[in-house]
C-alpha positions in Angstrom: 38.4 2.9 11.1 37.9 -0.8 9.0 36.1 0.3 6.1 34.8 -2.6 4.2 33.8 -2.5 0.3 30.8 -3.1 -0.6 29.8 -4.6 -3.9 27.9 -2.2 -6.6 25.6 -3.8 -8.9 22.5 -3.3 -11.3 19.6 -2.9 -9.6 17.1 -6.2 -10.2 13.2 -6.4 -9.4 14.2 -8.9 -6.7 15.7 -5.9 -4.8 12.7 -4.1 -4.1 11.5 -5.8 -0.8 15.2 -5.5 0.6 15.5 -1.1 -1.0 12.1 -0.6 0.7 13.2 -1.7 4.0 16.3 0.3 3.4 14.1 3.7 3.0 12.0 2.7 6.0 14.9 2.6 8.4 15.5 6.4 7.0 12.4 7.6 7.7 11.3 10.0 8.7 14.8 11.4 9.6 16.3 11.4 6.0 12.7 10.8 3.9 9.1 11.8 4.5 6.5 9.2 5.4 4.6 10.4 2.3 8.0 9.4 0.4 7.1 5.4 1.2 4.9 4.9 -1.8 6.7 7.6 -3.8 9.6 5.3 -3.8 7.4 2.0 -4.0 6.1 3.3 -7.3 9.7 4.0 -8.5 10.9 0.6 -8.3 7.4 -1.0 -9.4 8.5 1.3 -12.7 12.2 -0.1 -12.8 10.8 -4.0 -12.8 8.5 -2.7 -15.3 10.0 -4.6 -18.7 7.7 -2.1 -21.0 9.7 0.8 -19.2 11.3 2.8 -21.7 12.5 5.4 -19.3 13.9 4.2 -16.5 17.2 5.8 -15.1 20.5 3.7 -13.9 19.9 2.3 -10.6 22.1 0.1 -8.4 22.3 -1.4 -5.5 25.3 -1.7 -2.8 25.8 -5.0 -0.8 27.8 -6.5 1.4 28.6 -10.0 1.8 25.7 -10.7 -0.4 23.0 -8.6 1.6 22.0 -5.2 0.1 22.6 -2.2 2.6 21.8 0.5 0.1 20.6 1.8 -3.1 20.9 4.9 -5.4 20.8 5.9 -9.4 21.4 8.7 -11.6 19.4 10.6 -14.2 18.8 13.6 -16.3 16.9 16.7 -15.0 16.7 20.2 -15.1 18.2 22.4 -13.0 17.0 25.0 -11.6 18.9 27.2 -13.9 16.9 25.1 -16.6 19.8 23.6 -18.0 19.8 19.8 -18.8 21.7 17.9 -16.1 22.3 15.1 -14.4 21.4 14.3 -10.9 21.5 11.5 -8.3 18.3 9.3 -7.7 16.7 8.0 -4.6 20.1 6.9 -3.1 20.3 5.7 0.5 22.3 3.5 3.0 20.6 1.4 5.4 20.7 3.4 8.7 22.6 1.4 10.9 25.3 1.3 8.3 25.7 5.4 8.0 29.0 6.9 9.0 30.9 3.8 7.8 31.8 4.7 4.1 29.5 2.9 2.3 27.4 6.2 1.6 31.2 7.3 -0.3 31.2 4.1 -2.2 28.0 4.8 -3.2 28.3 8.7 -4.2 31.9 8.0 -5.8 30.5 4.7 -8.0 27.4 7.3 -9.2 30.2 9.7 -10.2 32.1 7.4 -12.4 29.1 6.3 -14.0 27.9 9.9 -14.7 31.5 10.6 -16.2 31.1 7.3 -18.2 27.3 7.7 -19.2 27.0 11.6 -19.4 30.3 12.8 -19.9 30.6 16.9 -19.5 27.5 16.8 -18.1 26.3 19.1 -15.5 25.6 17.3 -12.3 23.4 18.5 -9.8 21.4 17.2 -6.6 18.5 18.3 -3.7 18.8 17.0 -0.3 17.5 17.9 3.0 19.6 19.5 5.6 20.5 16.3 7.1 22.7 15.8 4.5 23.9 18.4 2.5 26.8 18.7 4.2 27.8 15.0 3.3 27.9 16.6 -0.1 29.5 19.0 0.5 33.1 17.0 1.1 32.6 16.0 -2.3 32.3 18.9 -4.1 29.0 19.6 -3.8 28.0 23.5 -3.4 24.6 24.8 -2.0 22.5 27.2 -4.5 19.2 27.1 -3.6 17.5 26.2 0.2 13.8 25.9 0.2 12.7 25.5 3.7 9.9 23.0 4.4 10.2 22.3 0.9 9.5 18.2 1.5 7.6 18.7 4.2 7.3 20.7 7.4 11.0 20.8 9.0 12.4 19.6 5.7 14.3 22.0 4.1 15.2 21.1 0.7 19.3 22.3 -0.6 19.6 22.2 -4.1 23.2 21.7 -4.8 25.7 21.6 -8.0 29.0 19.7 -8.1 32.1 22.5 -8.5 33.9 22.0 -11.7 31.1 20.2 -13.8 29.9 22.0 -16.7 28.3 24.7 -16.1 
């Protein structure tokens, strides 16, 4: 396969016409339809300049046109230790299966080794892709079944080999 790279950069309140139509084209296999304004109130919060609190978020492009989107921050487990987890992250459907969802997952790992190093880093997904996680280290704890929503099943997941 011809994998291109993507680029990986800061997320910027321009983006968030361009990451909402990326999370549209992933429901409602990937995300519920009650996700939608879930996520819209995320990034309204990230272009919020008075926003102390807002996590690292980023978006990946190619050739200038952003294709997906994901960030990192802290949370507790559900061991209630203090970890770090991944953050709304998603590649524009009709680029899944073509490496850009790696790019994306291995540039959020390098910034959690550079940002939170030792940390503990942990994730929930659905069953759609868990096991996307799972060739990267990724272990299933936890499944919750309907947990998102009827026929979503959430898998809480910790990354072998972070601190436990």
């Amino acid at each position: 396969m011809n994998q291109q790279t993507a680029n990986i950069r800061t997320y910027r309140d321009s983006d968030k016409d361009s990451c909402m139509e990326i999370f549209r084209t992933n429901v409602p296999k990937y995300f519920t339809l009650e996700e939608v304004d879930e996520f819209e109130r995320f990034l309204t919060k990230l272009g919020d300049p008075e926003a102390t609190d807002n996590p690292p978020y980023y978006v990946l492009e190619l050739e200038n046109k952003p294709i997906g989107c994901g960030g990192i921050g802290e949370k507790k487990g559900i061991d209630g230790v203090d970890s770090i987890t991944f953050v709304w992250g998603m590649v524009r459907r009709n680029y899944h299966k073509k490496g850009f969802g790696e790019q994306l997952l291995r540039f959020r790992l390098k910034e959690i080794d550079r940002l939170f190093p030792g940390r503990k880093v942990i994730l929930d997904t659905t069953q759609f892709s868990y096991s996307f996680f799972e060739k990267y280290g990724f272990r299933t704890v936890k499944i919750t079944e309907n947990s998102y929503g009827e026929g979503m099943h959430r898998y809480d997941m910790v990354l072998d080999g972070s601190k436990s």
